[in-house]
C-alpha positions as CSV (number, residue, x, y, z in Angstrom):
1,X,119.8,122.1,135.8
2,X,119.5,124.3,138.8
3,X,119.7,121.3,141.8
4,X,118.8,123.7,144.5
5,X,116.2,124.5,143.1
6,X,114.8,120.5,142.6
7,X,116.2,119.6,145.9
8,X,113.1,122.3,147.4
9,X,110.4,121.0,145.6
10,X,111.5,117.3,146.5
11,X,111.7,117.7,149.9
12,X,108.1,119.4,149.8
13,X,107.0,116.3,147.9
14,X,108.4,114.1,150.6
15,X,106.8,115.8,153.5
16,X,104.0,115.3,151.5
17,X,104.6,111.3,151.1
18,X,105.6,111.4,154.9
19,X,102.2,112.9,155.7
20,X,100.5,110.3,154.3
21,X,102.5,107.7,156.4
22,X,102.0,109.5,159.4
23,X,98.3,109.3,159.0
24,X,98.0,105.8,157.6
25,X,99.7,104.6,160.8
26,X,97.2,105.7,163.2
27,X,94.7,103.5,161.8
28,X,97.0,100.7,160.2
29,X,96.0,97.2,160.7
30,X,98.3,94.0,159.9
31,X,95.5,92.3,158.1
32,X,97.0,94.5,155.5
33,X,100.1,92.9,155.3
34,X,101.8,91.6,152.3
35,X,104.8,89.5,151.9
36,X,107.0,90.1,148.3
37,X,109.8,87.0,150.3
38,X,111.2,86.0,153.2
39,X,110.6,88.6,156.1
40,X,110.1,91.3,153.4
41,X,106.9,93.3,154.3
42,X,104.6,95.5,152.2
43,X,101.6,97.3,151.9
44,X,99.5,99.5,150.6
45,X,101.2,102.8,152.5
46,X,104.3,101.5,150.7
47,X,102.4,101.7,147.2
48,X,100.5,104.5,147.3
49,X,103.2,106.8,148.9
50,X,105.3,105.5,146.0
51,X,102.5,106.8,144.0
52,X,102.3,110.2,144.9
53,X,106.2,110.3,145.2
54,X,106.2,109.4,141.3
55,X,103.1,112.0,140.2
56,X,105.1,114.8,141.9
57,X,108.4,113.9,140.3
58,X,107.0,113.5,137.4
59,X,106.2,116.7,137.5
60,X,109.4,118.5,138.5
61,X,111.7,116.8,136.3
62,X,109.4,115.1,133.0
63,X,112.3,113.7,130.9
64,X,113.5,111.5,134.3
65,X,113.0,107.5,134.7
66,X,112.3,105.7,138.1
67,X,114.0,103.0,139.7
68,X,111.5,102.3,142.8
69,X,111.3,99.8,145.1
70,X,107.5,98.8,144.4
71,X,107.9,99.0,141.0
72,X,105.1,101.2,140.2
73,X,106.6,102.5,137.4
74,X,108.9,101.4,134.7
75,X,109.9,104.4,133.3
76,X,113.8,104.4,132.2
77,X,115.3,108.1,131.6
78,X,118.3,107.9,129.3
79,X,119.7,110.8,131.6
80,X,117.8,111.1,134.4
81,X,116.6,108.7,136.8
82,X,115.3,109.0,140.4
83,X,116.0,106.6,142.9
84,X,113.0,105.8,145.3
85,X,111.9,104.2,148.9
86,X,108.7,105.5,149.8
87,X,108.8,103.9,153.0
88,X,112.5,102.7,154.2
89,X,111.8,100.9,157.7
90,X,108.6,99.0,156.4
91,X,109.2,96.8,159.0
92,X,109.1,99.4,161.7
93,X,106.1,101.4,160.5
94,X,104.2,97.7,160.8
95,X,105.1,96.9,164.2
96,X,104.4,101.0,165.3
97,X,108.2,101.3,165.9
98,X,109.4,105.0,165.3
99,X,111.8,104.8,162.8
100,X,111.2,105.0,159.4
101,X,111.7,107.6,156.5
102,X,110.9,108.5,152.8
103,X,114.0,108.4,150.5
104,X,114.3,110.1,146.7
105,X,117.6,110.2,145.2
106,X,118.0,111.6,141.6
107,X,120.9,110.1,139.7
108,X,122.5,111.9,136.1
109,X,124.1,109.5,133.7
110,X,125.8,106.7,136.9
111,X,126.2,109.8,139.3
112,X,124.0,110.7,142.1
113,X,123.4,114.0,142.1
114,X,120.6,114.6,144.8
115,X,119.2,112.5,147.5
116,X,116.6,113.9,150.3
117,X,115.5,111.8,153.0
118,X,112.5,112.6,155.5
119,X,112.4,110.7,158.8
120,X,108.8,111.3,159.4
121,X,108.3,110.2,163.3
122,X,111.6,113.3,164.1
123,X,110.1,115.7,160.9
124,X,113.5,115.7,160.2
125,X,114.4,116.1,156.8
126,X,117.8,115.6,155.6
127,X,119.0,117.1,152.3
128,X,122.2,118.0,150.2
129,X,123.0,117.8,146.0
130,X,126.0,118.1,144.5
131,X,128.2,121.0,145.3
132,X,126.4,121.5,148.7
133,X,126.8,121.4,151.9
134,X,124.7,118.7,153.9
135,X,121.2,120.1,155.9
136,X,119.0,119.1,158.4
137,X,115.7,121.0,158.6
138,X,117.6,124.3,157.0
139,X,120.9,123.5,159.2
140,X,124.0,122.5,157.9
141,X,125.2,119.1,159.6
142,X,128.5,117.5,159.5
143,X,129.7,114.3,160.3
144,X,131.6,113.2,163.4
145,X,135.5,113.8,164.4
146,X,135.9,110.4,166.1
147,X,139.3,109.3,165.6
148,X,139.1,105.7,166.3
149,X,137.2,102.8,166.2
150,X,136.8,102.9,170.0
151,X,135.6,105.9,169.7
152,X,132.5,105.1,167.7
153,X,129.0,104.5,168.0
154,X,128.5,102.1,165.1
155,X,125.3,101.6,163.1
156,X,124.6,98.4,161.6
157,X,121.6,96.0,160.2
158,X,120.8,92.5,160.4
159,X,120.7,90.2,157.3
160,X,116.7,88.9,157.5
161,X,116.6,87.0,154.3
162,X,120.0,86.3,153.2
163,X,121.9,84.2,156.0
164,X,124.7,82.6,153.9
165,X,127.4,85.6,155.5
166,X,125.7,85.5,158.7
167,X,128.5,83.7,160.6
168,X,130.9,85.8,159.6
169,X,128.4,89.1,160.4
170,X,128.4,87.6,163.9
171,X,131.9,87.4,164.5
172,X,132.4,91.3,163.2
173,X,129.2,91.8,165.5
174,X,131.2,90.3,168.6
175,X,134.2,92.4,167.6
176,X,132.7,95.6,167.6
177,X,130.4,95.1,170.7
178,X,133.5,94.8,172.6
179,X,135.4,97.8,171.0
180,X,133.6,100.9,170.4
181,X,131.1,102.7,172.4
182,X,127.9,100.6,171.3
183,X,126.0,99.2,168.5
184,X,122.6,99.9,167.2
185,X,120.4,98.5,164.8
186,X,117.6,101.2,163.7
187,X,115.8,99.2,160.9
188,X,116.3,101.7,158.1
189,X,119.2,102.2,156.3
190,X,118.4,105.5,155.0
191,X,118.0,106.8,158.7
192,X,121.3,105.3,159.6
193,X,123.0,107.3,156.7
194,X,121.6,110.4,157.6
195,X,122.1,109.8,161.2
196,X,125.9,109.0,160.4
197,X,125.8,112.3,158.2
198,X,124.6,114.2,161.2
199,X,127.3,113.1,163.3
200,X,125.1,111.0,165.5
201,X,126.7,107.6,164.2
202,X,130.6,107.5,163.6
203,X,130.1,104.4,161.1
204,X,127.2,102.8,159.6
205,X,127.6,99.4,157.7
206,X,125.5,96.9,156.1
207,X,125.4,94.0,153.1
208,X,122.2,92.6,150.9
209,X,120.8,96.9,150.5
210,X,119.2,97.8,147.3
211,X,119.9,101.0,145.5
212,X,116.7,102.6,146.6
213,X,117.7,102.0,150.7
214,X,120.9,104.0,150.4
215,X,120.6,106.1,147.5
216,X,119.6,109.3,148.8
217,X,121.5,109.1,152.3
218,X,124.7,108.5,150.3
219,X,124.3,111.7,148.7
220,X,124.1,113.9,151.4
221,X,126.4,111.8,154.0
222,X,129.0,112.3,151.2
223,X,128.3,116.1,151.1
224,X,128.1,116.3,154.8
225,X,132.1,115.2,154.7
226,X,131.9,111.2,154.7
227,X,133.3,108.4,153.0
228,X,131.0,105.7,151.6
229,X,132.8,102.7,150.4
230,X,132.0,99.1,149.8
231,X,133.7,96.1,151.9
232,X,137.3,96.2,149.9
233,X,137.4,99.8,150.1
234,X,136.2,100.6,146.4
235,X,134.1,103.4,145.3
236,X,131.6,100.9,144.3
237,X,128.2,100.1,146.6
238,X,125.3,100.1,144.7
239,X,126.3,96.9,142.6
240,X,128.4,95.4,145.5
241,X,125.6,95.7,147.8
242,X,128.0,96.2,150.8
243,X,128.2,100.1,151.5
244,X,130.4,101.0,154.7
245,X,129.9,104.5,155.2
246,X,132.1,106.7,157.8
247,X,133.2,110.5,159.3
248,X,136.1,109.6,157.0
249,X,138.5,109.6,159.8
250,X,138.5,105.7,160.5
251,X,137.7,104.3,157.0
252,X,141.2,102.6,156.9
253,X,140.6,101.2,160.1
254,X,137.1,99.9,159.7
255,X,138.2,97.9,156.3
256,X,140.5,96.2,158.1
257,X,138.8,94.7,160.7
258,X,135.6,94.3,158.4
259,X,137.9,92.5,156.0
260,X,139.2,90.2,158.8
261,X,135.9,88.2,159.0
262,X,134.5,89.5,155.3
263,X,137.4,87.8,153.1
């Protein structure tokens, strides 16, 4: 399989999706809201920019299954499967904030093997498959050389559904505010990957994510010289749903103090 090659015709498909986000924004109304739980938004952009996501990736690689967020398709590949947010940062696109991307990851066998994520308000896309290095829009990126916690401007998100950890998120919140250089919350954990993979964030860290959020920015964060790890420091995130992802300079440290409150 010639991943270069995919990883081109994926990121053309998801300028493609992101154009059709772009437009539906200028006229999106919030009558067209739709609510799959508890502060979990959806609507139609989300569904049909799955859609055309699906078509096209259908196309490129036929034998390939689909594990999607809007469960448009059901499709299991015994091989291949691709991993898919068509609209990571539903939230944001809803309220008109500016942050919020497409995601397509491509996994062989349990292995990702591809991810490309498009912010679409920057037309940044973010790319890398295995044996890569990590690009932004045709440039390499790396990640950070912070050495320390203190050094860091950390990435997180809030829990909006989940609460039962919430008390202990708060107390790692209050930690962190008052030892590194700031916190921010962006509202899509694909962007804070990527973000993290460019070097922008030192550390990104979240719990309750689905495959589909983190997928595709684990891929190239990894290739851009990261760590992505869950809460005890295993290799395991997609299951765990706790991914803590780093320059790979202050891994060690991070566990520790996330452990502290996350026992």
């Amino acid at each position: 399989m010639q991943l270069e090659q995919i990883a081109a015709q994926v990121i053309e498909l998801s300028k493609q999706a992101g154009d059709f986000i772009r437009q539906e924004r200028k006229t999106f109304s919030n009558d067209k809201i739709e609510y799959k739980g508890l502060n979990d938004l959806v609507s139609y952009v989300d569904k049909t920019a799955e859609g055309i996501i699906v078509t096209g990736l259908e196309k490129i690689l036929p034998e390939a299954g689909f594990i999607t967020e809007e469960k448009t398709t059901t499709k299991i590949g015994e091989r291949y499967n691709w991993i898919i947010d068509p609209l990571d940062g539903t939230t944001n696109f809803i309220h008109g904030l500016p942050v919020f991307s497409v995601s397509i990851a491509l996994k062989e066998y349990d292995e990702l093997v591809l991810g490309v994520v498009y912010e679409i308000n920057q037309d940044e896309c973010f790319y890398a498959w295995k044996g890569s290095p990590a690009y932004m829009n045709g440039t390499e990126i790396k990640v950070s050389k912070a050495p320390k916690v203190a050094d860091c401007l950390i990435a997180t998100g809030f829990p909006y559904y989940d609460f039962i950890k919430q008390p202990q998120y708060m107390e790692l919140l209050n930690y962190l505010m008052q030892n590194c250089h700031g916190l921010r919350r962006l509202g899509s954990a694909a962007t804070d990957l990527v973000y993290t993979a460019a070097g922008r964030f030192d550390v990104f860290y979240e719990y309750n994510l689905n495959s589909w959020d983190v997928a595709a920015g684990i891929v190239i964060l990894k290739q851009a010289g990261g760590h992505v790890v869950n809460f005890k420091g295993g290799d395991e995130v997609l299951d765990t749903r706790e991914l803590l992802a780093t320059n790979g300079r202050i891994t060690k440290e991070m566990i520790t103090i996330i452990q502290t409150y996350f026992k």
